[in-house]
N, C-alpha and C positions, 0 to 999 in steps of 0.2 A: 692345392688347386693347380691345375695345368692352363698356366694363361702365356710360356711360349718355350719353345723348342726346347729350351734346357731343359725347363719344367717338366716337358715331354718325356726326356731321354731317361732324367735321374728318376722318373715315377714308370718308365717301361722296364730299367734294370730293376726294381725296387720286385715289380711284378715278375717279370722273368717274357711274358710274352702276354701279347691281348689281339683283338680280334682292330681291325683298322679304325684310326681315330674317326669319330662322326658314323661308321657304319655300324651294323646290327649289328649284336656280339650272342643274336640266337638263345640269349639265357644264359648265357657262360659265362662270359669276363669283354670288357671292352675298358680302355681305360678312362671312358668320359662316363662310366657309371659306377656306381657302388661305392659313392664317397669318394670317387678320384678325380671330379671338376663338374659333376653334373650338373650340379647348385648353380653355378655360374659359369657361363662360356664367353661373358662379354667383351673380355679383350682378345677372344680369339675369334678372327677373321676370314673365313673362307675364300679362295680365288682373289685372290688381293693380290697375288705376287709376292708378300712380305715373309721370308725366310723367317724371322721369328716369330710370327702369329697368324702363317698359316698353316694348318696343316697338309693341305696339300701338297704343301712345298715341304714338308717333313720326309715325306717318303723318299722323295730322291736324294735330299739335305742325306739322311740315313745311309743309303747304298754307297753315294759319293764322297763324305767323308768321316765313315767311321768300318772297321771289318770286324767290329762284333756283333751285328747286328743284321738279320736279313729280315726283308721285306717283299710276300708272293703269294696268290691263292691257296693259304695252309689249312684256313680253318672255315668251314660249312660252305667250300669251293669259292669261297672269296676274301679277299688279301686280310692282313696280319703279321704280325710283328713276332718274333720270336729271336732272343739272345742268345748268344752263344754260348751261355752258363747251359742253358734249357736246352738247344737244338738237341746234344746228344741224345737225350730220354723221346724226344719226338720219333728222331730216327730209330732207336731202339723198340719203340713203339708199332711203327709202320710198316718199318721194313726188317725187322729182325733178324738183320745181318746178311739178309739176301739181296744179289747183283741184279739188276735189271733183266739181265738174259735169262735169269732164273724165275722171277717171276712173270715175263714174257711167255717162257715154256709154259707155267702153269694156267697161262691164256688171262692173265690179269689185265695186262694191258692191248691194247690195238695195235695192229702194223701202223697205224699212225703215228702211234705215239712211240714205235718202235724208229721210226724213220727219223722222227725229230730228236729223241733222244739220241740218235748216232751222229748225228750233224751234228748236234753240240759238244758230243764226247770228242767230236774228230776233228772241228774247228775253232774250239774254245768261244769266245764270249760271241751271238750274232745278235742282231737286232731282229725282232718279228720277220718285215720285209725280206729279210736276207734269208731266214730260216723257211720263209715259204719257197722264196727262189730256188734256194740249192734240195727243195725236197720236192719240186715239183707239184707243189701244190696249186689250185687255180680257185676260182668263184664256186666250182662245184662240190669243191672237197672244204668250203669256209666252215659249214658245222661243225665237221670231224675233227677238224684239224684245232679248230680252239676249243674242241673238248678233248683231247689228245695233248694240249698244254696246260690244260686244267688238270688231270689227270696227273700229269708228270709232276706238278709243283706239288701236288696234294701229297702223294707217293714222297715228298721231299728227292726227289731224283734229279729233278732241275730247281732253281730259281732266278729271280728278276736279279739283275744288277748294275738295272741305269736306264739311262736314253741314249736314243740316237737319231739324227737326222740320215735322209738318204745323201748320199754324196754321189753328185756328179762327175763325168767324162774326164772333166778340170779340175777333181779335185774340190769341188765346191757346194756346201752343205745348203741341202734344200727341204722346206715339205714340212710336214706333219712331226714331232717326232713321236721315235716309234722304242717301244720297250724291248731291252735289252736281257739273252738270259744266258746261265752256260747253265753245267752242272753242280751239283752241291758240293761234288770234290773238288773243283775247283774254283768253288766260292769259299770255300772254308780249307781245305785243305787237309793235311794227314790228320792235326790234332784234334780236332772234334770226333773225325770216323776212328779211330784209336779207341778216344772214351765212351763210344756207343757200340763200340765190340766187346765191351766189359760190364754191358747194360743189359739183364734178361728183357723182356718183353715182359714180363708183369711185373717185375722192377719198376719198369718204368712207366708203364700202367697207373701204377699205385703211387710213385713219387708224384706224378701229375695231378691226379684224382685228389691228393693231400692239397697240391697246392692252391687246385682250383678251388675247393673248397675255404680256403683258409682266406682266398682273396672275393668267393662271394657263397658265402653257406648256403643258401639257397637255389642254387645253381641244380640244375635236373638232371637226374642220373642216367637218364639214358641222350640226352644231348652233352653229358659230360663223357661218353662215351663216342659218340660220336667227332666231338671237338678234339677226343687224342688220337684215335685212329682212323680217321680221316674219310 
């Protein structure tokens, strides 16, 4: 049973990846279903502040101190958990070894989401705020523009990796905070994109399909397709 952070961690490796703690997991996998805490969630505390029993406070706990593990809109366009054992067959999955520009050309994604992926490629980690600033973006482009980060995360081409407050003229943190993202090359680095160059797409198709299976039989075939390719 998952009643606090650890519990969390060593039952997320255990899975390999799940859909976000307390949200829908769509029929797939979520770790507070399917035998992994659903019975009972009592000592777990929502918005409470408490690092061990909330999960709220897990997500960022996750980004801030550990790098095997990302946390980002992956799965049925809303956030989820996937280890770095797994991430490679995602990517081998989604993007089957093609660059952004390549699937750009093939008109997959939007000059929105072409703008905000080069910001990130060309300035490493920004916060929200900062990625609208430097891309020009305003009140009129809010649709586009966070469905153009939804996109990107889903694609595994960006994701989240923290918070940030705005900083002031002085050097002095103010405001809301605001989520943080770069690229997934530069959230993980050579070694993951390495082992997902050695990964077919139905390789990895079918390792996923095995596992989701194995962690909820019942899990529906064609939203188990949906839940790998995104």
């Amino acid at each position: 049973m998952i009643k606090n952070y650890n519990d969390f961690i060593n039952a997320l490796f255990d899975a390999g990846f799940s859909g976000a703690i307390g949200g829908k997991d769509d029929g797939v996998f979520g770790l507070f279903r399917y035998g992994w805490g659903a019975e009972d969630e009592s000592s777990i505390h929502w918005h409470t502040g408490d690092p061990e029993t909330d999960p709220w406070e897990w997500r960022m706990r996750v980004l801030n101190e550990r790098s095997d593990i990302a946390y980002s809109k992956v799965f049925f366009r809303k956030a989820g958990y996937i280890t770095k054992e797994w991430y490679p067959y995602f990517l081998a999955a989604r993007r089957g070894g093609k660059s952004f520009d390549e699937m750009y050309a093939d008109g997959i994604y939007s000059n929105y989401a072409k703008r905000i992926y080069e910001i990130l490629r060309d300035n490493g980690s920004l916060p929200f705020h900062e990625i609208k600033l430097l891309g020009g973006f305003d009140k009129k482009d809010t649709s586009k523009f966070e469905k153009a980060l939804t996109d990107l995360q889903m694609g595994l081409f960006i994701t989240m990796s923290g918070m940030q407050q705005k900083i002031s003229r002085i050097g002095i943190e103010y405001g809301w905070f605001s989520t943080v993202f770069c690229t997934t090359e530069r959230f993980w680095g050579n070694d993951v994109f390495d082992r997902a160059a050695n990964i077919n797409t139905d390789e990895a198709e079918e390792k996923i399909t095995e596992r989701i299976l194995e962690l909820n039989p019942l899990a529906d075939e064609k939203k188990i397709v949906k839940f790998i390719k995104g």
